[in-house]
Backbone bond lengths (Angstrom), bond angles and torsions (degrees), N, CA, C in turn:
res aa  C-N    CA-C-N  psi(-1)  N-CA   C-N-CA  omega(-1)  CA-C   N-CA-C  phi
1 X - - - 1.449 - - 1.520 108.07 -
2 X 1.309 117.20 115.38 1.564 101.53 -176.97 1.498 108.40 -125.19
3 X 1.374 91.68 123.78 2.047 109.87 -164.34 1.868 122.69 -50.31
4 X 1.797 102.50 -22.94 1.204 99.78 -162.91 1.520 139.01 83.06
5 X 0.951 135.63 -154.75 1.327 131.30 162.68 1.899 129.12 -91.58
6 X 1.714 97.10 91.23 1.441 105.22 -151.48 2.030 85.19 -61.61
7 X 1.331 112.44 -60.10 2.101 101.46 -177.42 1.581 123.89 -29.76
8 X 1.012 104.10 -36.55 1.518 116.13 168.66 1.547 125.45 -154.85
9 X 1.245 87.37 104.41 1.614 109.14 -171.04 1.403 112.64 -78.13
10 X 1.272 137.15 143.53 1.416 153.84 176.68 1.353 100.36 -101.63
11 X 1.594 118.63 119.06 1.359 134.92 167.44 1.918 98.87 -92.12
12 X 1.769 94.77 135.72 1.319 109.11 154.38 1.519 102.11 -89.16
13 X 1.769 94.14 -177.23 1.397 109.96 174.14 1.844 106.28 -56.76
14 X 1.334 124.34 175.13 0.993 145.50 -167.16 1.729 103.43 -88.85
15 X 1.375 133.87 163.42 1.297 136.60 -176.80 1.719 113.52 -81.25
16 X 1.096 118.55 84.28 1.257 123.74 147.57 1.412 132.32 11.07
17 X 1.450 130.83 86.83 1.822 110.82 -174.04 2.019 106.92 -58.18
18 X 1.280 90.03 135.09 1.409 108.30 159.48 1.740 123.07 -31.36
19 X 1.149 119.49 110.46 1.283 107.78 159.72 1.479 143.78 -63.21
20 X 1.640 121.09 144.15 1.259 104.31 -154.22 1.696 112.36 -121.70
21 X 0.690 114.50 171.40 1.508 114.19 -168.28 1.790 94.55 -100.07
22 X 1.186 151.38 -32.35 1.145 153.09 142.83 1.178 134.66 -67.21
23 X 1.206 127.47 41.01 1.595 137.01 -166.92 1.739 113.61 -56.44
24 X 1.593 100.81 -10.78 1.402 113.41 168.17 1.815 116.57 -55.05
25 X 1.360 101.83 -57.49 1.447 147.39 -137.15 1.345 72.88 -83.05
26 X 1.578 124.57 -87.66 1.474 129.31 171.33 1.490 138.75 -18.11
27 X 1.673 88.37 -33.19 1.525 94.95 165.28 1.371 130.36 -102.65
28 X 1.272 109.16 -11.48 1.228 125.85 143.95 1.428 141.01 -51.04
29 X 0.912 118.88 -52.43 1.885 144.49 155.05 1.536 84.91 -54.47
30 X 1.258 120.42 -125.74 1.549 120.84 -158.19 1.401 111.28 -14.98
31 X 1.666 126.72 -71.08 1.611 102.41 169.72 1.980 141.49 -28.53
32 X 1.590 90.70 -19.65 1.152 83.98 -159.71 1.906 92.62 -100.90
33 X 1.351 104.53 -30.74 1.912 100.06 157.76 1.269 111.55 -42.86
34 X 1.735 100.20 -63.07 2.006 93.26 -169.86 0.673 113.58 -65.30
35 X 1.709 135.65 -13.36 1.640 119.50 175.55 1.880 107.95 -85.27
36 X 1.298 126.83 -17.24 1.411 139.54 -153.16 1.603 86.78 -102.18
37 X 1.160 130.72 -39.86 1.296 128.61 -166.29 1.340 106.27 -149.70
38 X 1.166 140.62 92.87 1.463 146.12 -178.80 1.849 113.09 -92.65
39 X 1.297 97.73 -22.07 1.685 92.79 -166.32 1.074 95.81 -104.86
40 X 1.538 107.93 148.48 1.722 100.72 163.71 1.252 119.15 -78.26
41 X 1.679 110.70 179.51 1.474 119.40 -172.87 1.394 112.41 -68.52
42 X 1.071 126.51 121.99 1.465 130.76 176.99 1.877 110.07 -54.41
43 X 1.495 121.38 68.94 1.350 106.49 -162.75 1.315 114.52 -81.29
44 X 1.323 136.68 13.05 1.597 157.33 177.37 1.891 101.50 -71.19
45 X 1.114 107.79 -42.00 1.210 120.33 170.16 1.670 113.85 -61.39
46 X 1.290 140.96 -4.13 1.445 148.85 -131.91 1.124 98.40 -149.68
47 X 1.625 129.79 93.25 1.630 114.25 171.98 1.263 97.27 -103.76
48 X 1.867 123.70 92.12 1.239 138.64 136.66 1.479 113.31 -23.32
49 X 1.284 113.84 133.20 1.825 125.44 178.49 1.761 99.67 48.55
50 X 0.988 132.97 17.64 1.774 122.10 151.90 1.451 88.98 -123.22
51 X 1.984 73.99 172.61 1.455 97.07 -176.57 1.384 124.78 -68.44
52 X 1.370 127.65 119.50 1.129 115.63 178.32 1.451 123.56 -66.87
53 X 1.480 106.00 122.71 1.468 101.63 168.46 1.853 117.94 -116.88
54 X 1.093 106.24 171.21 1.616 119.39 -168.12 1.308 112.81 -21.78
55 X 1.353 138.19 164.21 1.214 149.02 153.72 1.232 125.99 -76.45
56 X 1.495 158.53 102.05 1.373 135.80 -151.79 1.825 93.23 -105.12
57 X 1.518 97.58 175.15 1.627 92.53 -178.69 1.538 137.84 -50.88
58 X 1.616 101.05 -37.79 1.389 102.07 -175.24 1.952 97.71 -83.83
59 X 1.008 118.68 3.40 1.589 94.21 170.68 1.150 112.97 -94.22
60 X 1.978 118.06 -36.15 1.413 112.23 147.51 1.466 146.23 -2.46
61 X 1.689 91.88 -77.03 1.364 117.82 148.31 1.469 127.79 -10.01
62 X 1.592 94.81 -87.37 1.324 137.01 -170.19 2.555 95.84 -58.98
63 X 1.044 95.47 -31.23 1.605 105.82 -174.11 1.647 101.60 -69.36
64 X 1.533 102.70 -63.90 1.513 125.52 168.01 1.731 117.85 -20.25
65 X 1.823 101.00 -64.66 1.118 90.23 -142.23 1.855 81.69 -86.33
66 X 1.379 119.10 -17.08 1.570 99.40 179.37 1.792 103.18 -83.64
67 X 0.713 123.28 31.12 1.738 133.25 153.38 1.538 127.84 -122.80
68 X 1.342 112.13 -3.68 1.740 133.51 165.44 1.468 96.26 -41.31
69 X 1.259 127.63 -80.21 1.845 115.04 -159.67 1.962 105.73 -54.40
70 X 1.238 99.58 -36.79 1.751 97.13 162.85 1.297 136.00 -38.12
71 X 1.575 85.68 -61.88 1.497 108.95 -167.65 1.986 92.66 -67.43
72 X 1.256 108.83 -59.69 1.670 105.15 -176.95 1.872 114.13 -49.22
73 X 1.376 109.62 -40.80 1.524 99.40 -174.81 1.915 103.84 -67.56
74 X 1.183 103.35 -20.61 1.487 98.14 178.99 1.737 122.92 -78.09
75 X 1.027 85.38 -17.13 1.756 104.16 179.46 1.643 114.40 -83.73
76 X 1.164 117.27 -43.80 1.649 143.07 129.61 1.365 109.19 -15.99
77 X 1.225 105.22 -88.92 1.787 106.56 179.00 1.838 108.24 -48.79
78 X 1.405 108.64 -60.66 1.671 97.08 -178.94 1.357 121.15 -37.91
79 X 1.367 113.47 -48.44 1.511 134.60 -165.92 1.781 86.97 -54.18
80 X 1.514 96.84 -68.22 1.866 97.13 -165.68 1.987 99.20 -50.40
81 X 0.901 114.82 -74.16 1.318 114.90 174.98 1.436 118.51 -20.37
82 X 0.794 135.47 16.69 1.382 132.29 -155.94 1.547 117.32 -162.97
83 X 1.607 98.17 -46.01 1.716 111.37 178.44 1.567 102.28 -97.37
84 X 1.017 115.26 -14.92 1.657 96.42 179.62 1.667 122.03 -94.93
85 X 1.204 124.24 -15.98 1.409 143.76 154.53 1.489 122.43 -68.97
86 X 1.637 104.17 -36.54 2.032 107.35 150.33 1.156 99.11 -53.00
87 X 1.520 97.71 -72.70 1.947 97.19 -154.30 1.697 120.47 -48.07
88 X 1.276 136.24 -50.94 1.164 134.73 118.07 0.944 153.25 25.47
89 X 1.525 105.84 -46.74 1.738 133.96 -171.78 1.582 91.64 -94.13
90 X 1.351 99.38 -63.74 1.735 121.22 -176.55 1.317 107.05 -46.73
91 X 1.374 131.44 -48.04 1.480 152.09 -151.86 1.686 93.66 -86.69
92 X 1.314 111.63 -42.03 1.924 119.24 169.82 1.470 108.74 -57.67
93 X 1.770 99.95 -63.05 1.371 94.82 -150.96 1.506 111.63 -105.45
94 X 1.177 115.50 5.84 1.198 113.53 -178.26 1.406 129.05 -120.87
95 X 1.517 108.87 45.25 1.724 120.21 -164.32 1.132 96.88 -99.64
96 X 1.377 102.85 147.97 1.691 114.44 -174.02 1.260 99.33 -124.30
């Protein structure tokens, strides 16, 4: 393996994503991130290597609403979790 010039190193291009045998599937998934989460992370809010101190309301806020498509698909899932094992139950035991 021979290192090159460790004082000044020469960068290639960056690593390439893998190609996929479902490019459907792929585009599917990512649409459904960028639609679930479109904004980036507010990292201004994040004092990495200091001390962390408190959160005040509007960063709360500000945390919240870039976790909203989260917070809703999870509310989604509870709902199904919950209503489809009623409905189900009812749909068993309650035929006339």
């Amino acid at each position: 393996m021979e290192l090159g010039n460790i004082s000044k190193p020469t960068y290639g291009p960056g690593p390439e994503a893998p190609g996929s045998s479902t490019p459907g599937l792929v585009t599917m998934a990512h649409g459904f991130l960028r639609l679930v989460q479109p904004n980036p992370l507010p990292v201004e809010l994040f004092n990495f290597g200091q001390s962390q101190g408190k959160f005040n309301q509007e960063d709360i806020h500000e945390l919240l609403l870039y976790e909203l498509g989260f917070l809703v698909c999870a509310a989604i899932g509870v709902l199904f979790i919950i209503l489809v094992p009623l409905v189900g139950c009812c749909f068993c035991c309650c035929r006339c």
